[in-house]
Backbone bond lengths (Angstrom), bond angles and torsions (degrees), N, CA, C in turn:
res aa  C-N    CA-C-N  psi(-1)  N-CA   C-N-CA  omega(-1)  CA-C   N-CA-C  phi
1 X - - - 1.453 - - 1.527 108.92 -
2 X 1.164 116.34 140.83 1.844 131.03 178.22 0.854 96.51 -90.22
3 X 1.629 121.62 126.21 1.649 129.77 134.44 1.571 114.15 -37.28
4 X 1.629 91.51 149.17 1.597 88.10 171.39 1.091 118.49 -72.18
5 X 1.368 134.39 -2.04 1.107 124.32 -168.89 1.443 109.68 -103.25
6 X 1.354 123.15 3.71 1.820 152.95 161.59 1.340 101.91 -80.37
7 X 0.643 118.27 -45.35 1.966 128.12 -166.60 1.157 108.84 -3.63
8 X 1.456 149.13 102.32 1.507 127.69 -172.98 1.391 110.63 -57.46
9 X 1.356 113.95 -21.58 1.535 108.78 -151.64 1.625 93.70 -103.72
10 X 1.205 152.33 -22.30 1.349 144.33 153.37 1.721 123.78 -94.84
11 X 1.394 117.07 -7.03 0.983 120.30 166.85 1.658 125.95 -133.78
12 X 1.412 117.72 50.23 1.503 97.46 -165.45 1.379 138.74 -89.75
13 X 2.047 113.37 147.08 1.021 107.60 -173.03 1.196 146.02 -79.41
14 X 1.538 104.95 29.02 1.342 117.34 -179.03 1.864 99.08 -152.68
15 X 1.174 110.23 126.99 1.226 115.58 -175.16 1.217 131.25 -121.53
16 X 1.562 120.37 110.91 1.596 124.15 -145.69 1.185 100.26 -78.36
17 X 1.425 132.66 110.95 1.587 140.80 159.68 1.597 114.19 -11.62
18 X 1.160 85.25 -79.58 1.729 81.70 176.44 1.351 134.22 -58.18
19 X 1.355 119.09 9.63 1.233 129.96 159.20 1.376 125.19 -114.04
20 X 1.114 112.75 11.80 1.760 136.77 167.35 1.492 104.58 -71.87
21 X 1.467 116.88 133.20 1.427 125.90 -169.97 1.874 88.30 -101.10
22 X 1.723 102.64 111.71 1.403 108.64 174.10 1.415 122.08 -67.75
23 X 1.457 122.95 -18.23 1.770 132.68 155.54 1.236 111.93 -69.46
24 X 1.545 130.36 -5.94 1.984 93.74 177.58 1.759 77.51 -169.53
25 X 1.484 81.48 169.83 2.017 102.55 -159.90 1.325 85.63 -66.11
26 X 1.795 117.28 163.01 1.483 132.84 161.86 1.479 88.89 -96.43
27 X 1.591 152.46 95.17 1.310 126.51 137.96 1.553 139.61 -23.69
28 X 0.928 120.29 159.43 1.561 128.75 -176.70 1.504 130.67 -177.05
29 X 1.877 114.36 120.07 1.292 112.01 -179.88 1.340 90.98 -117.00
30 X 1.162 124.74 161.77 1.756 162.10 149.91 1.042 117.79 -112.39
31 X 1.419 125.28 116.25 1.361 126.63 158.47 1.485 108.19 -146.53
32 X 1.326 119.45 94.44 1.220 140.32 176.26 1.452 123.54 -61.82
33 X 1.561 123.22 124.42 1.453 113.79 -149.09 1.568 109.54 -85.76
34 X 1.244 132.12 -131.96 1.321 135.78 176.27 1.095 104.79 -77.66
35 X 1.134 146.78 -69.13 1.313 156.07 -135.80 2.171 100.37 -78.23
36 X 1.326 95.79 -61.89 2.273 104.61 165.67 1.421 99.04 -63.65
37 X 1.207 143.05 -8.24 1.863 120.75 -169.46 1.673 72.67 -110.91
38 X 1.311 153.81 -75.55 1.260 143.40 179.84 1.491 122.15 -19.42
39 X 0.754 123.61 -21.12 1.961 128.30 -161.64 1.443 69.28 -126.38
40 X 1.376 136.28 -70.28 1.757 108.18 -152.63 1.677 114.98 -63.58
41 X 1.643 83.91 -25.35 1.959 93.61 155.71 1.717 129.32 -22.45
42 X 1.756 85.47 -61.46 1.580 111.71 -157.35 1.421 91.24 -84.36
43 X 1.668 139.73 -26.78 1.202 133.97 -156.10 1.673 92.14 -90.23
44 X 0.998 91.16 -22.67 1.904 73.03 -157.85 1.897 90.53 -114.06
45 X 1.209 146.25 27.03 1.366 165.54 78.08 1.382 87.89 131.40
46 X 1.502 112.98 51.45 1.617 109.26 158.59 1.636 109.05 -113.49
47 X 1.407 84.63 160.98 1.923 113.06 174.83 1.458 96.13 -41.88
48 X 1.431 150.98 -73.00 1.366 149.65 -167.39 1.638 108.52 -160.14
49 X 1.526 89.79 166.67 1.838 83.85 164.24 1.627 76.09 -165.74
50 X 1.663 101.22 109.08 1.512 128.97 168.90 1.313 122.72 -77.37
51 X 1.596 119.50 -17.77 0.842 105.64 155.88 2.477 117.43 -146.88
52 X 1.168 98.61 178.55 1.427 82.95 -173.98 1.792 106.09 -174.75
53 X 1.496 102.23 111.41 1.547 111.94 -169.11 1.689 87.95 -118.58
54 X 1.826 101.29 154.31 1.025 104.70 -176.96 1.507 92.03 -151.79
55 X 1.285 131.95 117.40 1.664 125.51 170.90 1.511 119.28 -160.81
56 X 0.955 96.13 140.48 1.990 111.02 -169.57 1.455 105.38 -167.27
57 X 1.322 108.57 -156.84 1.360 124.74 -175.12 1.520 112.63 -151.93
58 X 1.229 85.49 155.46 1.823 90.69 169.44 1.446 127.39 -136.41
59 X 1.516 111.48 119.71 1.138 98.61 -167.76 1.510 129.97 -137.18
60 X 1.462 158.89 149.47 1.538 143.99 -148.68 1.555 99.34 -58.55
61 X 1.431 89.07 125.47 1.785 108.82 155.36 1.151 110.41 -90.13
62 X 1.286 134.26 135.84 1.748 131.96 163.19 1.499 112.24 37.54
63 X 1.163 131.22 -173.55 1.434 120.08 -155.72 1.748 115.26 -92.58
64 X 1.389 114.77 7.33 1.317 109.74 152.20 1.809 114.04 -171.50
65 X 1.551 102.57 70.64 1.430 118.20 -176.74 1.541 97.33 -147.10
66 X 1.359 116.04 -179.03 1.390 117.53 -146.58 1.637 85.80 -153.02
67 X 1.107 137.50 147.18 1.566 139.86 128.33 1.048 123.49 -97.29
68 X 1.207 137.55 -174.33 1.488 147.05 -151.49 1.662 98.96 -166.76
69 X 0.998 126.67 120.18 1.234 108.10 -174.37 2.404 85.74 -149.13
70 X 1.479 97.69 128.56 1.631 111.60 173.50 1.073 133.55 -177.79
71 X 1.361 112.70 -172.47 1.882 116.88 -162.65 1.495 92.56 -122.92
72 X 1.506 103.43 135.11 1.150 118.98 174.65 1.470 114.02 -116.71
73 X 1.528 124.19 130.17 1.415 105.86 -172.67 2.026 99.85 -140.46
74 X 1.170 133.01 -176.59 0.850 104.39 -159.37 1.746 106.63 148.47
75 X 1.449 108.45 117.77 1.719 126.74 -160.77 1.401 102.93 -110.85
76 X 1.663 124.58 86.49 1.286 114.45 170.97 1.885 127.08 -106.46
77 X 1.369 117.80 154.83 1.059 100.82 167.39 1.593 110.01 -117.74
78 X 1.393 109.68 150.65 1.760 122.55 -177.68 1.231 78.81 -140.64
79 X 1.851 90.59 167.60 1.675 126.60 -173.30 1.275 100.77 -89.43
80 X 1.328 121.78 144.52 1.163 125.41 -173.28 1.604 106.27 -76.94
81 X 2.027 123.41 148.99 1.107 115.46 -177.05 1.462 124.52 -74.63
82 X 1.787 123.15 -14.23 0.874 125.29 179.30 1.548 117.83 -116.31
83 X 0.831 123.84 -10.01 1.736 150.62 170.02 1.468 135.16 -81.29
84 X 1.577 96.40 -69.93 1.244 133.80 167.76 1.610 109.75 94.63
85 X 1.424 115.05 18.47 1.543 138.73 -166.44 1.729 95.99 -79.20
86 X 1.187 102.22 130.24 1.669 110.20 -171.72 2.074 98.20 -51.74
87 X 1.406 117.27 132.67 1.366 111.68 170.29 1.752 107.15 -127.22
88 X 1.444 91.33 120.96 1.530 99.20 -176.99 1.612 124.51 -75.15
89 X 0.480 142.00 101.90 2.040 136.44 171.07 0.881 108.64 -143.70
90 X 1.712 73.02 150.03 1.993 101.65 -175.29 1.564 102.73 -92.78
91 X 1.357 92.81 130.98 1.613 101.35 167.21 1.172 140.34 -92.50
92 X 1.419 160.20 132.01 1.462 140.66 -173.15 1.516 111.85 -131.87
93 X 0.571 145.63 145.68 1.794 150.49 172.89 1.714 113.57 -151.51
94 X 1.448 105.48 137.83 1.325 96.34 159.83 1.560 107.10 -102.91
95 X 1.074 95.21 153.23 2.031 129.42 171.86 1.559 112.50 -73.92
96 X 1.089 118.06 119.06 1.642 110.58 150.09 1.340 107.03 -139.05
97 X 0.944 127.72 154.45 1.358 141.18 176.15 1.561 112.35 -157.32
98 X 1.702 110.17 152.68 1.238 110.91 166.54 1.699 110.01 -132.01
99 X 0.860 110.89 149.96 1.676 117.50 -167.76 1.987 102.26 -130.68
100 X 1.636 87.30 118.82 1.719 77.00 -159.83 2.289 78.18 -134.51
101 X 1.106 86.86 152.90 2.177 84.07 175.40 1.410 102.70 -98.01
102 X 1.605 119.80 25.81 1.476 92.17 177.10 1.531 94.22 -123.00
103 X 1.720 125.03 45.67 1.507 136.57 -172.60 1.653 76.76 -127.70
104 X 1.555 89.19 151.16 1.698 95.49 171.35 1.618 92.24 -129.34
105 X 1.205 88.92 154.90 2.017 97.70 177.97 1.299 108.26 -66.24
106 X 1.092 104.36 132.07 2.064 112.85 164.23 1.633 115.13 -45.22
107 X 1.289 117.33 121.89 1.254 105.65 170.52 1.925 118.36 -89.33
108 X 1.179 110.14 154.10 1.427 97.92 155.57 1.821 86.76 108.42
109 X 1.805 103.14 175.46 1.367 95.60 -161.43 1.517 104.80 -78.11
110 X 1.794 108.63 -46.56 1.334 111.15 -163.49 1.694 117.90 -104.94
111 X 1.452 97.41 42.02 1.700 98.14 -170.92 1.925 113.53 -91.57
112 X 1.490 86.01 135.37 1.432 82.61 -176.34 1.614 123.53 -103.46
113 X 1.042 137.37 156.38 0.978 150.23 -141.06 2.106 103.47 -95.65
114 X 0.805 113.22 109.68 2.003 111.04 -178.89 1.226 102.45 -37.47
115 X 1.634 129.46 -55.27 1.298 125.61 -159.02 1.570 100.87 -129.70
116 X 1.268 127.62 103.16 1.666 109.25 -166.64 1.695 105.55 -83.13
117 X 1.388 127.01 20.37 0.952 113.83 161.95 2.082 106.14 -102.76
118 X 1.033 98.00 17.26 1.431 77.33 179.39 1.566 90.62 -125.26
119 X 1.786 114.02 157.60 1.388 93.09 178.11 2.287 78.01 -163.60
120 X 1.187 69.02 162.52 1.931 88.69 -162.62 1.902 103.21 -58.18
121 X 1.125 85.66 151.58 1.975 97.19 -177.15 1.572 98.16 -71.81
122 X 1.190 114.63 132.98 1.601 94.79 148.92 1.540 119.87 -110.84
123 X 1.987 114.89 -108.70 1.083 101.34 158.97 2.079 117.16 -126.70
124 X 1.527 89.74 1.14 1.439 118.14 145.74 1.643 134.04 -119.11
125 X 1.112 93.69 157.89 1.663 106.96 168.84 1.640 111.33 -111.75
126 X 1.313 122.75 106.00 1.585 129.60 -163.49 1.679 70.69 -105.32
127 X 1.773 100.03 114.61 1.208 125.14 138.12 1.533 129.88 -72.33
128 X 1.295 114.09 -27.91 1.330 129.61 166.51 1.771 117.79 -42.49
129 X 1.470 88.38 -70.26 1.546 110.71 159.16 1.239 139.47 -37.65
130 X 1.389 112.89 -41.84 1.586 137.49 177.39 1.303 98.86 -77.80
131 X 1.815 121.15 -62.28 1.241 97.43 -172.43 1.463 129.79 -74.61
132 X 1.714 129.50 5.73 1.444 116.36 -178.29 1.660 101.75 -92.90
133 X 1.676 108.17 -25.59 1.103 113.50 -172.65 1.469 106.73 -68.59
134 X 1.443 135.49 -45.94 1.384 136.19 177.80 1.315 99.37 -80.71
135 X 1.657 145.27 -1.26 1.568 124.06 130.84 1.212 126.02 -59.06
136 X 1.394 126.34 -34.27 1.202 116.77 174.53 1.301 114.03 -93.32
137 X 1.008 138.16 7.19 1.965 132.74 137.99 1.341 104.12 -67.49
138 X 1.090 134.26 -52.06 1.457 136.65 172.83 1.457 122.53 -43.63
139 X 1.259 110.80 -28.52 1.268 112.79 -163.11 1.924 128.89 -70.53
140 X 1.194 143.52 136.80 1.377 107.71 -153.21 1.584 108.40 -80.62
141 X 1.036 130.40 139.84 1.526 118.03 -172.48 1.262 124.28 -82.15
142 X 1.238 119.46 -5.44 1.926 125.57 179.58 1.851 102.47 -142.64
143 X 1.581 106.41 58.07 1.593 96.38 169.68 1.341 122.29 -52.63
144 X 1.370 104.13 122.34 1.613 104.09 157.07 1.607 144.51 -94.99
145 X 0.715 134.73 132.42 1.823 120.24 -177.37 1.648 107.39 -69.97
146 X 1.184 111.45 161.63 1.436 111.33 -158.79 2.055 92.41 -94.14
147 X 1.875 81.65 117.07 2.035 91.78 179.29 1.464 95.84 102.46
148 X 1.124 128.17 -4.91 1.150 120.63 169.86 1.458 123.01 -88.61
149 X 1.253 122.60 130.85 1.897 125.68 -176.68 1.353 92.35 -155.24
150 X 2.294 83.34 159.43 1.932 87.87 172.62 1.332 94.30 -93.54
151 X 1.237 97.88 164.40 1.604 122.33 162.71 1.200 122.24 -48.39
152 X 1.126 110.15 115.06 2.024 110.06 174.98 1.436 122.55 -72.12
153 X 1.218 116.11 170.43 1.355 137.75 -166.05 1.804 99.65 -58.64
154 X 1.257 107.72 154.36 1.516 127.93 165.22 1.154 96.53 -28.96
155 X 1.792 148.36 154.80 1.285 121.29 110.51 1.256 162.67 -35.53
156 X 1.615 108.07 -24.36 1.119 152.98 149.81 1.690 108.45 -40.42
157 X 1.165 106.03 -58.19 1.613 111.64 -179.71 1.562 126.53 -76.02
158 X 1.478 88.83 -33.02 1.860 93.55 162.74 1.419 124.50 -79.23
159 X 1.384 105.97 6.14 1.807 93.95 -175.20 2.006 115.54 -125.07
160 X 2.320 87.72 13.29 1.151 83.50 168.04 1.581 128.86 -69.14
161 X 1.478 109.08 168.60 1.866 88.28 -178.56 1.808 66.16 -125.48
162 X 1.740 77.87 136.46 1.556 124.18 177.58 1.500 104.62 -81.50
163 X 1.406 113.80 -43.72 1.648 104.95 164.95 1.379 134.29 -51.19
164 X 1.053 102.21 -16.37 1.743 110.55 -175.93 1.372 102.78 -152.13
165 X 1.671 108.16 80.43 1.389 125.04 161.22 1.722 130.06 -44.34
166 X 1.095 100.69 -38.71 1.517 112.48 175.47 1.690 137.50 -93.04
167 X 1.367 66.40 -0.22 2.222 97.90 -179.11 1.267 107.23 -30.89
168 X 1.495 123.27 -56.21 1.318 106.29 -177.86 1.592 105.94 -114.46
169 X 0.992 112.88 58.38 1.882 124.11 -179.85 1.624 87.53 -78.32
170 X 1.160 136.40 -54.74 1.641 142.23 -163.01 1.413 103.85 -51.94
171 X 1.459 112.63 -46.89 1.932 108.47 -169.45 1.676 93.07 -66.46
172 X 1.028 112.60 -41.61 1.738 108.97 -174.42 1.659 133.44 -68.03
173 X 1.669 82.95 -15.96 1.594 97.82 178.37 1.459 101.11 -89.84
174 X 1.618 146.90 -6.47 1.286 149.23 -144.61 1.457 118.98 78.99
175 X 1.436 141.56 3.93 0.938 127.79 159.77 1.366 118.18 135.37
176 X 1.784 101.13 -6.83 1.646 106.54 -156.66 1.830 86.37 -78.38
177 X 1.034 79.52 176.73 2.387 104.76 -163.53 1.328 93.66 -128.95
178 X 1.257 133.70 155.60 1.209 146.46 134.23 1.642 109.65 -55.17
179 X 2.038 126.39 -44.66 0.951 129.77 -119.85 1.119 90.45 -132.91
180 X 1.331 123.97 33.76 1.768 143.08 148.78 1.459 108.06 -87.52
């Protein structure tokens, strides 16, 4: 079942270019109910995300490009990196994008993009798409639980001096000195 706020028919998540009014913004919210924040859960391989707003507008760039311009907001939980203790945070990011037809798509598996805010016209704009993908840039990449840290270095290892690598090369050789 679709939230109303999914509705294809008053809110849709994919928006056919050529039906974009080039004089004034297309607005747009997303907020995907339990059932779409669960699966985008499983897609993007976190503990939950309870909640998830997505809204902006889009509107003509220059005489045949598009921007994207929005607020992303959004309550996830991941395992902690040193723990593994559920860690809750809210996330926020803003969106920009520009969508222009004279960008061609990257081919190949791992090709990256010159400007990752700009990305090729097609004959939709999948808002859907945009927003899990700019959750998972958003997302924090090393959650911690609160009091949680790794373990530091030897003492031993913090009090080498890096300036003088060979400092104690002499005890290891038997004792001989330069400075006899």
């Amino acid at each position: 079942m679709t939230s109303p706020d999914l509705h294809p028919d008053r809110h849709p998540q994919r928006l056919r270019v050529a039906h974009l009014n080039p004089n004034s913004a297309t607005p747009f919210h997303l907020r995907p109910d339990d059932q779409v924040c669960a699966a985008i859960a499983t897609e993007l391989g976190i503990d939950a995300l309870s909640r998830l707003d997505f809204r902006g507008q889009v509107r003509a760039q220059g005489t045949d490009g598009w921007l994207l311009t929005g607020d992303l907001a959004a309550r996830v939980t991941q395992p902690c990196v040193v723990t593994l203790k559920p860690v809750r945070t809210h996330v926020t990011d803003k969106v920009r994008i520009q969508f222009s037809p004279h960008v061609t798509a990257p081919e190949g598996d791992e090709v990256e993009m010159p400007d990752e805010t700009l990305e090729p016209l097609g004959n939709f704009i999948d808002l859907t798409a945009i927003m899990i993908e700019a959750l998972s840039l958003a997302l924090p990449e090393y959650p911690r639980a609160e009091g949680a840290s790794l373990q530091t270095t030897a003492p031993e290892a913090e009090a080498t001096d890096t300036r003088r690598p060979f400092a104690g090369l002499d005890k290891l050789l038997g004792g001989r000195s330069d400075e006899s």
